[in-house]
MIKE-945190 format. One record per residue (C-alpha): z negated, x, y; residue in three letters. Coordinates in steps of 0.02 Angstrom, whole numbers, plus 32768, in hexadecimal, padded with zeros to 4 digits. Layout:
<recs>
ZXYAla;...
</recs>
This chain:
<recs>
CDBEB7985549Unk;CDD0B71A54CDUnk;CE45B6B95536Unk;CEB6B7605532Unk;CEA6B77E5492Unk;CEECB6DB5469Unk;CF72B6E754D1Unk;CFB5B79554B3Unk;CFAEB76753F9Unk;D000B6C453F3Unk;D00DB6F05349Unk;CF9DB6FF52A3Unk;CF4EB7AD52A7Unk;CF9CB7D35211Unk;D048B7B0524DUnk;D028B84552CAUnk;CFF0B8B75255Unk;D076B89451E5Unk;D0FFB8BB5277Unk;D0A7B96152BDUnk;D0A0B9A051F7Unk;D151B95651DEUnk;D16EB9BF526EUnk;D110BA895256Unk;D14ABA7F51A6Unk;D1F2BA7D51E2Unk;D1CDBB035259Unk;D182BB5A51D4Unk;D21ABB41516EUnk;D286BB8151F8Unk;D225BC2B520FUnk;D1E2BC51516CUnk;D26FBC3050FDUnk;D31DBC275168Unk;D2E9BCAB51EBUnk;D25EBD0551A7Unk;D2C0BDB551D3Unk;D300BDAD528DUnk;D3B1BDD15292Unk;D43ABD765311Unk;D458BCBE52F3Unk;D503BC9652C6Unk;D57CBC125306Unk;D58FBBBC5259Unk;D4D8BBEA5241Unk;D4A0BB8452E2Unk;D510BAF752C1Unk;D4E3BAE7522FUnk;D41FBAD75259Unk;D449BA6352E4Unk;D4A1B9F45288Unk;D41FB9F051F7Unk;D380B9DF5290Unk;D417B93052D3Unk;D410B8F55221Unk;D347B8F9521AUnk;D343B89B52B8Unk;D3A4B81D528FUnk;D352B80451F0Unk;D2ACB7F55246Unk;D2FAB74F5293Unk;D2EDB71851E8Unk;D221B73151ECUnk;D234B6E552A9Unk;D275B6435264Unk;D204B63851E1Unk;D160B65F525DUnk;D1A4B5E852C4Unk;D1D9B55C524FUnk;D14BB4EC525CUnk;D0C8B4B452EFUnk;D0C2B52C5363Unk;D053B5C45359Unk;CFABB5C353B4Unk;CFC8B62C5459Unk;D090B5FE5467Unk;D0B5B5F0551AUnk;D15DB5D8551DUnk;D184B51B554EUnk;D210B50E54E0Unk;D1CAB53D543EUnk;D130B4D55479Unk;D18BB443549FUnk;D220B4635409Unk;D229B39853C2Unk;D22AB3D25308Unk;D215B46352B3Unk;D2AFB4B45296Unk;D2E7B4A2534BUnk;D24DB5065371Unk;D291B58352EEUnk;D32FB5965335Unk;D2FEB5A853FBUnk;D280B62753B3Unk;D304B694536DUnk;D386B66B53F2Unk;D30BB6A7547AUnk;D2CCB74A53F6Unk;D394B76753E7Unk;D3A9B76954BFUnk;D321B7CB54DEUnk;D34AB84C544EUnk;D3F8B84D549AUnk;D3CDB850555AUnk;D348B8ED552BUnk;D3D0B93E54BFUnk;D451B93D554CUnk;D3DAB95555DEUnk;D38EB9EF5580Unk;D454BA475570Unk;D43ABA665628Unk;D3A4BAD055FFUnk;D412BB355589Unk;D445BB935618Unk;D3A5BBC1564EUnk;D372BC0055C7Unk;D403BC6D55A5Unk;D3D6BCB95656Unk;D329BCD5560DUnk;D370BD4A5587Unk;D3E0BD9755E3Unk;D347BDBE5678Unk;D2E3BDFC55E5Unk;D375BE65558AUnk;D333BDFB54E4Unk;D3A4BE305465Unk;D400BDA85408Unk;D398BDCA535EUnk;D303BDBB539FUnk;D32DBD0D5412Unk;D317BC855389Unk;D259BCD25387Unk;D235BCA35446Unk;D28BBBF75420Unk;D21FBBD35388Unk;D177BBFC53DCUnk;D1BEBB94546AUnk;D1D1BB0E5416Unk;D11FBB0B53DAUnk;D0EFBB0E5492Unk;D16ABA8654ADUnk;D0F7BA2F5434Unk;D057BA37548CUnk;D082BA1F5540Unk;D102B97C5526Unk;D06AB92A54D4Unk;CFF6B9665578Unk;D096B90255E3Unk;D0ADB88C557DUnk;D00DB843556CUnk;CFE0B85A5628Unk;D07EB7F65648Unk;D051B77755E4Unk;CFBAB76B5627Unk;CFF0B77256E8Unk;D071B6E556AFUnk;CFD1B6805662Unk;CF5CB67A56F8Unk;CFFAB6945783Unk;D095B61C5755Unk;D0CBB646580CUnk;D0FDB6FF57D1Unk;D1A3B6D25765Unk;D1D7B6AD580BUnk;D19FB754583DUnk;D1EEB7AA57A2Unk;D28CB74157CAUnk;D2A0B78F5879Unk;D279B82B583AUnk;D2FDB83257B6Unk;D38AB7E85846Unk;D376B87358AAUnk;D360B8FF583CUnk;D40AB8BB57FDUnk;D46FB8B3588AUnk;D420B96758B0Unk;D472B98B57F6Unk;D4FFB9315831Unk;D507B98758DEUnk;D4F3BA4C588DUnk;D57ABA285817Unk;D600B9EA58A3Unk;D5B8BA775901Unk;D5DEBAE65885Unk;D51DBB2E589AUnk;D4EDBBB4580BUnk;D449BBC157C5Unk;D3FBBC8357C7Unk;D36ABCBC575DUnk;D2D4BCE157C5Unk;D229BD2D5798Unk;D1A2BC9C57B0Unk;D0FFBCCD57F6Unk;D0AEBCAC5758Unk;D114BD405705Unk;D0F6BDA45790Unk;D01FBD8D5782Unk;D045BDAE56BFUnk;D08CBE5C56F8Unk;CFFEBE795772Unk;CF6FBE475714Unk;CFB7BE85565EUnk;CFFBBF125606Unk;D099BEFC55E5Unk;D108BF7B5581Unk;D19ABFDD55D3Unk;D217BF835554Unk;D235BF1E54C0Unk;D1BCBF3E5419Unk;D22ABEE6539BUnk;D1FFBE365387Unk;D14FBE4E53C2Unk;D0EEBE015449Unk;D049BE535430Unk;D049BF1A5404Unk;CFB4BF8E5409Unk;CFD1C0305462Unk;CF7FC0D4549CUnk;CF3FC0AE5572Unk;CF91C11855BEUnk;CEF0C154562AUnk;CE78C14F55B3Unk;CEDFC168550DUnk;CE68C0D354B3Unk;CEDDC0565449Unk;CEF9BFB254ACUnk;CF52BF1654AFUnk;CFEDBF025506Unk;D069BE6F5521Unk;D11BBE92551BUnk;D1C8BE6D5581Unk;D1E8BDD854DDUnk;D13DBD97550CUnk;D153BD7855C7Unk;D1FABD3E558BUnk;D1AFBCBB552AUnk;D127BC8455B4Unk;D1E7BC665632Unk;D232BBF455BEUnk;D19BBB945599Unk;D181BB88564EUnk;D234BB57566FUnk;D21EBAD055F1Unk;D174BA985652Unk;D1E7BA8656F3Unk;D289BA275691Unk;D1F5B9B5563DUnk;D1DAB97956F4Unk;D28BB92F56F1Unk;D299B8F85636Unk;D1EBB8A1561EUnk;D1F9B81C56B2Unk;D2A4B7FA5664Unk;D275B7C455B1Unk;D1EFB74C5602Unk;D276B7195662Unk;D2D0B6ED55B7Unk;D230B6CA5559Unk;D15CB6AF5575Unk;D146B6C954C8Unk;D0D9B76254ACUnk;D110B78D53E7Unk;D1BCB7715415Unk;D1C7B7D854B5Unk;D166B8645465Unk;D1D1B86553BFUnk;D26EB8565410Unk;D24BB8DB547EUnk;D1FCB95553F1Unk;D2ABB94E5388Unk;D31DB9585419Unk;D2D3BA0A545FUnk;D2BDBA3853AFUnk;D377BA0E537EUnk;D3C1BA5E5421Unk;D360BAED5418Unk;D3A6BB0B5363Unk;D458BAEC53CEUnk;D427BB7B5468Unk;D494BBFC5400Unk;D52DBB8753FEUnk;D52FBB5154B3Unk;D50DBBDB5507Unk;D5A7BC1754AEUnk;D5F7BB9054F7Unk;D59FBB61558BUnk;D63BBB6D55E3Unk;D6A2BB025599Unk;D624BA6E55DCUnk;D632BAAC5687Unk;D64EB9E156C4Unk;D5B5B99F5655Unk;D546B9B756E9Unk;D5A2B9215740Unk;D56DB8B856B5Unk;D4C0B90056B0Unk;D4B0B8D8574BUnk;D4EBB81A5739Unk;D486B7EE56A4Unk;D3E0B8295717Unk;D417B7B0579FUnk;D436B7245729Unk;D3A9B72F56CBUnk;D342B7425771Unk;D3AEB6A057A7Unk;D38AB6425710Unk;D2DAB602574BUnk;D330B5C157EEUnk;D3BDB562579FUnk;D33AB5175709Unk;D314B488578CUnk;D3D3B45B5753Unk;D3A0B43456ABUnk;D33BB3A9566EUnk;D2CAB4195608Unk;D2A0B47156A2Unk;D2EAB528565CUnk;D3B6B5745642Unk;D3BBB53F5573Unk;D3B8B5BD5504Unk;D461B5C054C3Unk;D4B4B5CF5575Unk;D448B6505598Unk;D47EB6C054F2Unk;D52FB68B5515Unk;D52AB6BF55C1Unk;D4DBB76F559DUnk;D54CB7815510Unk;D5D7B7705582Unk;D5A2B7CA5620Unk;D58BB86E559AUnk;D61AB8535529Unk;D689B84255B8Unk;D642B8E9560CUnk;D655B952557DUnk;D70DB90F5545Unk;D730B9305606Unk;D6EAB9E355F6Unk;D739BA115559Unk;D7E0B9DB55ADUnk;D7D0BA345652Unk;D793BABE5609Unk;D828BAD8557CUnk;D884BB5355E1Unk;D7E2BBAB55EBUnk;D7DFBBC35531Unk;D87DBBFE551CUnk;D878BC7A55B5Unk;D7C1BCAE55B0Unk;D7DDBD29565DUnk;D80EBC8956B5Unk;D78ABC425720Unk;D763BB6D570CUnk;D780BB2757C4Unk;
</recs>
């Protein structure tokens, strides 16, 4: 346990608390303050919030250099910022390999985008009351990347062997990404068994009660008040699970990038957090990115290739900076391509993208 504990840390305790608080009062910011009545999030509105949740991120880079800018925490695992020869160097990979995985999450979470929108519209969650499921989501998100996280870490601890198993893992779910998006293969909401024992073993109200998940109402045999979940609620419990199953794909690539608990963790926290803020933009959109899949898929197969092709480099791993170049370019290059395919699209909305 202590072993764990050390591990999962890597960090000063109070370095944690300091990120989670840095974190909820944001959260609380966002709900209490700047959505504390539901009503439909605007395009200016969202980009607005995203681009304010990008410019937090990238200031925490700041605090990442400055963690980092010295020996090297107890419980760092990473062999570069354990073997960095001087201080700043170990600065600067820290925040090189914070900035890839914040940027690899980021874009691999767009795909999700999708999903979710076919959540809502399963549901029939009303575009007021959408930001709510989000929000609580997030605070899910929250828990359960710090359960993956830290058994990651720890599998990666006692089992070197499995970044080769993460690696193969990541290959072939992207040429599967790859091979649907040639294909041409379209995704289709479907009620998981988990929603379907909620409506079994639950009461669940015919419809919508506002923003509410809980509401007490008359039984309708006995006429004695009870609790009942709602339609937003079992809403809620899909897109948390549909994060549970894209987590499966994202985690094993940021160790991929990065063994560094605190950065993989961090990295991961803002990005969901900061694309989230983004759903009501993209999905808006999601269209015009119609080609970003091919790149999606590409950066999973390099990154699952990187740990194959390390044996190339004298420190035994893909440096940092070709890594964040290469990423860069892979996604830069898929959304410029989308934008440009898709321009007809924009201008002739009835006209489907081939």
């Amino acid at each position: 346990m202590d072993f764990f504990a050390e591990l999962f840390l890597g960090m000063p305790v109070w370095v944690w608390l300091g990120f989670i608080t840095l974190v909820l009062v944001v959260m609380a910011l966002d709900l209490g303050v700047l959505h504390r009545d539901s009503h439909e999030v605007s395009f200016r509105e969202s980009l607005t919030m995203s681009g304010l949740y990008i410019a937090l991120a990238l200031a925490f880079a700041g605090v990442v250099y400055w963690l980092y800018n010295g020996p090297a925490p107890a419980g760092s695992t990473d062999a570069l910022i354990v073997n960095a020869a001087t201080d700043s160097e170990r600065a600067w990979t820290a925040v090189e390999l914070y900035l890839t995985g914040y940027v690899v999450e980021y874009t691999l979470a767009m795909d999700n985008v999708f999903v979710i929108g076919l959540i809502f519209t399963y549901f029939a969650v009303p575009a007021a009351y959408q930001h709510r499921v989000l929000f609580w989501g997030i605070i899910g998100v929250i828990v359960m990347r710090a359960m993956m996280i830290a058994l990651g870490a720890t599998l990666i601890a006692n089992f070197a062997w499995i970044l080769y198993v993460f690696a193969v893992f990541l290959i072939l779910t992207g040429v599967k990404l790859l091979w649907n998006a040639i294909k041409g293969t379209e995704d289709e909401m479907k009620e998981s068994a988990l929603i379907r024992w909620m409506r079994g073993h639950m009461r669940v109200t015919e419809g919508l009660r506002g923003e509410k998940f809980f509401v007490r109402e008359p039984d309708p045999k006995t006429g004695r008040m009870v609790r009942w979940v709602t339609p937003l609620f079992l809403c809620l419990v899909a897109v948390e699970f549909a994060d549970v199953i894209f987590a499966v794909d994202s985690v094993p690539a940021i160790f991929l990038i990065t063994q560094e608990p605190f950065i993989v963790y961090t990295s991961n926290i803002f990005a969901i957090i900061g694309l989230r803020a983004l759903y009501f933009t993209l999905s808006a959109m999601v269209h015009r990115f119609h080609y970003l899949k091919y790149a999606l898929a590409l950066v999973l197969i390099f990154i699952g290739g990187k740990i194959f092709l390390g044996d190339l480099f004298p420190t035994g791993k893909v440096p940092t900076e070709l890594s964040l170049g290469v990423t860069f370019a892979l996604l830069i290059g898929g959304v410029l391509y989308s934008l440009w395919k898709t321009r007809s699209a924009l201008a002739e909305p009835h006209k489907e993208i081939a």
